[in-house]
C-alpha positions in Angstrom: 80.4 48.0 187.9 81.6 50.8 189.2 84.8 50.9 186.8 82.6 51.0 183.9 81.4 54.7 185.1 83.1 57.7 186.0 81.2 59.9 189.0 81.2 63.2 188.6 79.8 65.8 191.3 79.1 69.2 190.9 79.2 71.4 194.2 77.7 74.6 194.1 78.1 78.0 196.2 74.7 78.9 198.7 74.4 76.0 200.8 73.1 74.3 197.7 73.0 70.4 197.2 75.5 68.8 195.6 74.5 67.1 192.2 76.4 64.1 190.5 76.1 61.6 187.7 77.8 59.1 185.9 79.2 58.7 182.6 79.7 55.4 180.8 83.6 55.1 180.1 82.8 53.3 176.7 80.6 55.8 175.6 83.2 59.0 177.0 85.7 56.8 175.1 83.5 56.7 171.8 82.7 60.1 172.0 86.7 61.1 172.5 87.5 58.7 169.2 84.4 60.4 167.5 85.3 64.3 167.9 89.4 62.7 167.4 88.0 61.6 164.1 85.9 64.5 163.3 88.5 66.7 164.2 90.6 64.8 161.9 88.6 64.7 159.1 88.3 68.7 159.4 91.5 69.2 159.4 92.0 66.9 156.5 89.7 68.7 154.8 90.9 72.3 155.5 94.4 71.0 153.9 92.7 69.6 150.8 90.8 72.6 150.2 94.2 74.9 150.9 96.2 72.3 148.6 93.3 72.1 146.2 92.8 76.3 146.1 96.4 76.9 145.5 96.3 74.3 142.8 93.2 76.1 140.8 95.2 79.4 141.4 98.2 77.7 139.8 96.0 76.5 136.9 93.9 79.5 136.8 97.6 81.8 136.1 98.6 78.9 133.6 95.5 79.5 131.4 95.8 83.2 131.6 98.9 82.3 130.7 98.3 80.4 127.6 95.5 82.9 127.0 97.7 85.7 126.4 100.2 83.5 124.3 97.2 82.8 122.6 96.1 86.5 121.6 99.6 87.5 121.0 99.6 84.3 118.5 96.3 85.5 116.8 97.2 89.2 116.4 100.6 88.1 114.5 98.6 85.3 112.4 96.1 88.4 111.4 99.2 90.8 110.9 100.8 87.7 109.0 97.2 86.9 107.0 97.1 91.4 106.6 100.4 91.3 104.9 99.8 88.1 102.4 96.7 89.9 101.4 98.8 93.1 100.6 101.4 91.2 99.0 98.7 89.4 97.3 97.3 92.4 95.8 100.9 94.1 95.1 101.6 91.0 92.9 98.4 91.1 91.4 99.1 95.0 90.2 102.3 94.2 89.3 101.1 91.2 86.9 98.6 93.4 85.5 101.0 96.3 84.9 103.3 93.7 82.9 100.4 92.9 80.6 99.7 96.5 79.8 102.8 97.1 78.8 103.5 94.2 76.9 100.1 94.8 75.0 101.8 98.3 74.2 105.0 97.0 73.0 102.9 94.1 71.0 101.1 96.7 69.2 104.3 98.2 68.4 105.5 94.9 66.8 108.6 94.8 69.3 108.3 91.7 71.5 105.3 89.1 72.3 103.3 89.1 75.9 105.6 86.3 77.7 104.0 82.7 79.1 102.5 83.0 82.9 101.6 86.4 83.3 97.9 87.2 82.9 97.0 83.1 82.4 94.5 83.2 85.1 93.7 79.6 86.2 96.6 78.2 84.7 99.1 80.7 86.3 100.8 79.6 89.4 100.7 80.1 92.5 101.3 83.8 93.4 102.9 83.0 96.3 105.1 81.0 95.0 108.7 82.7 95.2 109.4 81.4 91.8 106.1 83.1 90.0 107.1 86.5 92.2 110.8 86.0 90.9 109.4 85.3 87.2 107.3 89.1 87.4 110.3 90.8 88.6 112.5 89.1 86.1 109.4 90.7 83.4 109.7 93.8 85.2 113.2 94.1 84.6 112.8 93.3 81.0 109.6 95.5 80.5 112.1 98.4 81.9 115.0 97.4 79.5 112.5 97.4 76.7 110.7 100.7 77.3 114.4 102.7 78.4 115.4 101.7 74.6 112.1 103.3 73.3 112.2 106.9 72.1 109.2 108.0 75.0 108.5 111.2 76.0 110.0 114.8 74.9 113.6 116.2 74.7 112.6 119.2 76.8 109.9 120.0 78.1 108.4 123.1 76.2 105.3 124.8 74.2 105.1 123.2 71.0 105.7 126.1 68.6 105.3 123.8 65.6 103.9 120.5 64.9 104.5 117.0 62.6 103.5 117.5 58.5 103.0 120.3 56.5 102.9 123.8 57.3 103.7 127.4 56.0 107.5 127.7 56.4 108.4 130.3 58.3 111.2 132.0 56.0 109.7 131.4 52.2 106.0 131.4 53.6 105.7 128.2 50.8 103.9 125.2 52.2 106.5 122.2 53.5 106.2 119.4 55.2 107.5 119.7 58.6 109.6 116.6 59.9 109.3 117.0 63.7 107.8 119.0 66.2 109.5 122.0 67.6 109.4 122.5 71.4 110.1 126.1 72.7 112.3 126.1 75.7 114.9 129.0 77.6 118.1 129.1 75.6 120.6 126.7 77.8 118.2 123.9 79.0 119.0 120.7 78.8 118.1 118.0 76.1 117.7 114.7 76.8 118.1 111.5 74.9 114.4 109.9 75.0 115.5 106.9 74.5 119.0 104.7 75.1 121.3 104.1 72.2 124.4 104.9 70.5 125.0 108.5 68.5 125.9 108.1 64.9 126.1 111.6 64.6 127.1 114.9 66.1 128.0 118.1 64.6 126.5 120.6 62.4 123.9 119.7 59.6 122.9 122.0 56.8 119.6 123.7 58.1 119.8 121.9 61.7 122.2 123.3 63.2 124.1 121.8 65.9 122.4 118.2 65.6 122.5 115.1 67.4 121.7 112.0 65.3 121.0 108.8 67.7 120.4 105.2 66.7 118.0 103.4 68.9 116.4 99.7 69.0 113.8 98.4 66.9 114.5 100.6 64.0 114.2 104.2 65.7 115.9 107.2 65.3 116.0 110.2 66.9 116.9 114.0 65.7 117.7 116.8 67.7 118.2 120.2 66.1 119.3 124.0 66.8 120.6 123.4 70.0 123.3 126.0 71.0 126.0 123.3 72.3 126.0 119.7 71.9 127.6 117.6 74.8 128.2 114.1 73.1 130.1 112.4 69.9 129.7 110.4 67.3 130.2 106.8 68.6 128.9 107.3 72.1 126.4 105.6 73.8 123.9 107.4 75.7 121.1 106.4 78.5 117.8 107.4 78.4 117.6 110.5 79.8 121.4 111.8 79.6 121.9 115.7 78.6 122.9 115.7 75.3 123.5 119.3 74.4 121.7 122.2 75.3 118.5 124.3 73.5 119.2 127.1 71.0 118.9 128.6 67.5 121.7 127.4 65.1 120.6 127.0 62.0 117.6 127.4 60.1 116.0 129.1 63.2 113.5 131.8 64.6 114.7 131.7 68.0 115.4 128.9 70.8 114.0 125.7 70.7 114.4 122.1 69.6 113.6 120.4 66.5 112.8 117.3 67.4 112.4 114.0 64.9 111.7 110.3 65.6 111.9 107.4 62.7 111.9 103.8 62.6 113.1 101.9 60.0 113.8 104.9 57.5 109.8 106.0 57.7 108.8 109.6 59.2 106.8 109.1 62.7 105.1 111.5 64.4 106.7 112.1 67.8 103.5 113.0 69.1 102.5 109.1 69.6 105.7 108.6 71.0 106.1 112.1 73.5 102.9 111.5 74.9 102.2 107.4 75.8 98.6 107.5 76.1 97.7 103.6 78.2 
C-alpha cells in the first residue's frame, strides 16, 4: 500500500505542526505524462505556427511579387494597345491622304484611284504589314506622280500680270497674255515646278533668256526674261532645281518672270496649277 503513495511533509517555522499528505504515484505519474504531452503539443504548435508564419511571409512576397510583374505587364500592354491605336490612326490618315490625291490626279485624267485603298469593309487588315507596305508603296508613287506635275510658282512673287487678255504694255492694243508674270528682286532663283527634261534654252524673240521644259502627261513649262539661265537643252531637271535666275531680257518692263504652263499643245492657266486648291 504504501508504495502506491508518496508522503510528503511540510514542516514549518514557530513551533508549528507539521502537516503531510499523500500523493497517488499513478495519478503523479498521469499528471507528469499529461503536462509532458501538453508541453509537447505547445511546443509543436509554437513550431507550426513559426514554420507556418514564415511560409505566408514567403507567399505573401511571392504575390507582391507577381503583383508587380503584373502592373509592369499591364502598363506595357496599355503602352502597346496606345501605340496600335496611334498607328491605327496614322494609317488611317495616310489611306485617306492617298485617296485625295488620287481623286486630284483622276480629275486631271493622269492615273486611276488604285485597288485597296479607301475600300472600306473589303480592305484589309490595317495591321497587316502587307496593307501598310501597299500605302507606302502608293505613297511613293503619289510623290513620283505629283513631282512630275507642274505645281506651284517659279518664284515666289506679286503677280504683276495675269492669264488672257490684257492691254499690252508697249502698243497699249489689247493681247492675250500667255502666262502670268511674277515680280521678284533681280537675281532670285527660278525653279523648275515640275521634273522633266529641257528642250530648250537660250534666247527667244520677245522672251528673252527662256527655258523651255518638257514634263509628263503633256505639260509644258515656259520661263521668260530671266537675266541668266543655268541649264541646257537636253538636261533633265528635278522639281524644284534653280534653273536660271529672275530678270528683264526681252520684251520687258523691269524684273520678273513670265511664266507659261501647257499640256498637250493647249494654253492652261497656271493659276490652277500655282495654287492646288484640295
Amino acid at each position: 500500500m504504501r508504495d502506491k503513495y508518496i508522503n510528503v511533509i511540510i514542516v514549518t517555522y514557530g513551533g508549528k505542526k507539521a502537516r503531510s499528505f499523500r500523493i497517488n504515484k499513478k495519478l503523479l505519474k498521469g499528471g507528469a505524462v499529461v503536462s509532458a504531452s501538453a508541453l509537447t503539443f505547445l511546443l509543436l504548435f509554437s513550431l507550426f505556427s513559426f514554420l507556418q508564419n514564415i511560409s505566408l511571409k514567403y507567399e505573401l512576397a511571392r504575390l507582391k511579387s507577381e503583383t508587380q510583374e503584373l502592373q509592369v505587364a499591364l502598363a506595357k500592354e496599355k503602352k502597346r494597345t496606345s501605340y496600335l491605336e496611334q498607328f491605327k490612326d496614322r494609317v488611317e490618315e495616310l489611306e485617306a491622304k492617298l485617296v485625295t490625291i488620287d481623286k486630284f490626279l483622276r480629275r486631271k485624267g493622269i492615273r486611276k484611284v488604285p485597288s485597296g485603298v479607301g475600300g472600306g469593309k473589303a480592305r484589309v487588315n490595317i495591321f497587316d504589314i502587307d496593307y501598310v507596305s501597299f500605302l507606302h508603296d502608293e505613297a511613293d508613287k503619289a510623290h513620283k506622280y505629283l513631282s512630275r506635275l507642274p505645281l506651284g510658282p517659279p518664284v515666289w512673287g506679286r503677280i504683276t500680270s495675269r492669264f488672257g487678255y490684257r492691254r499690252d504694255p508697249f502698243t497699249r492694243r489689247p493681247e492675250f497674255h500667255d502666262g502670268v508674270d511674277l515680280k521678284a528682286p533681280w537675281g532670285t532663283p527660278v525653279r523648275a515646278t515640275a521634273e522633266g527634261k529641257v528642250i530648250y534654252a537660250g534666247w527667244k524673240a520677245g522672251y528673252g533668256k527662256t527655258v523651255i521644259i518638257k514634263h509628263a502627261f503633256g505639260y509644258r513649262t515656259l520661263y521668260g526674261h530671266m537675266s541668266k539661265i543655268k541649264v541646257r537643252a537636253g538636261q533633265w531637271v528635278k522639281s524644284g532645281q534653280i534653273i536660271g535666275y529672275v530678270g528683264s531680257t526681252g520684251k520687258s518692263t523691269g524684273p520678273h518672270v513670265h511664266y507659261e504652263v501647257w499640256r498637250y499643245s493647249k494654253k492652261q492657266n497656271p493659276l490652277k496649277y500655282m495654287y492646288v486648291r484640295w
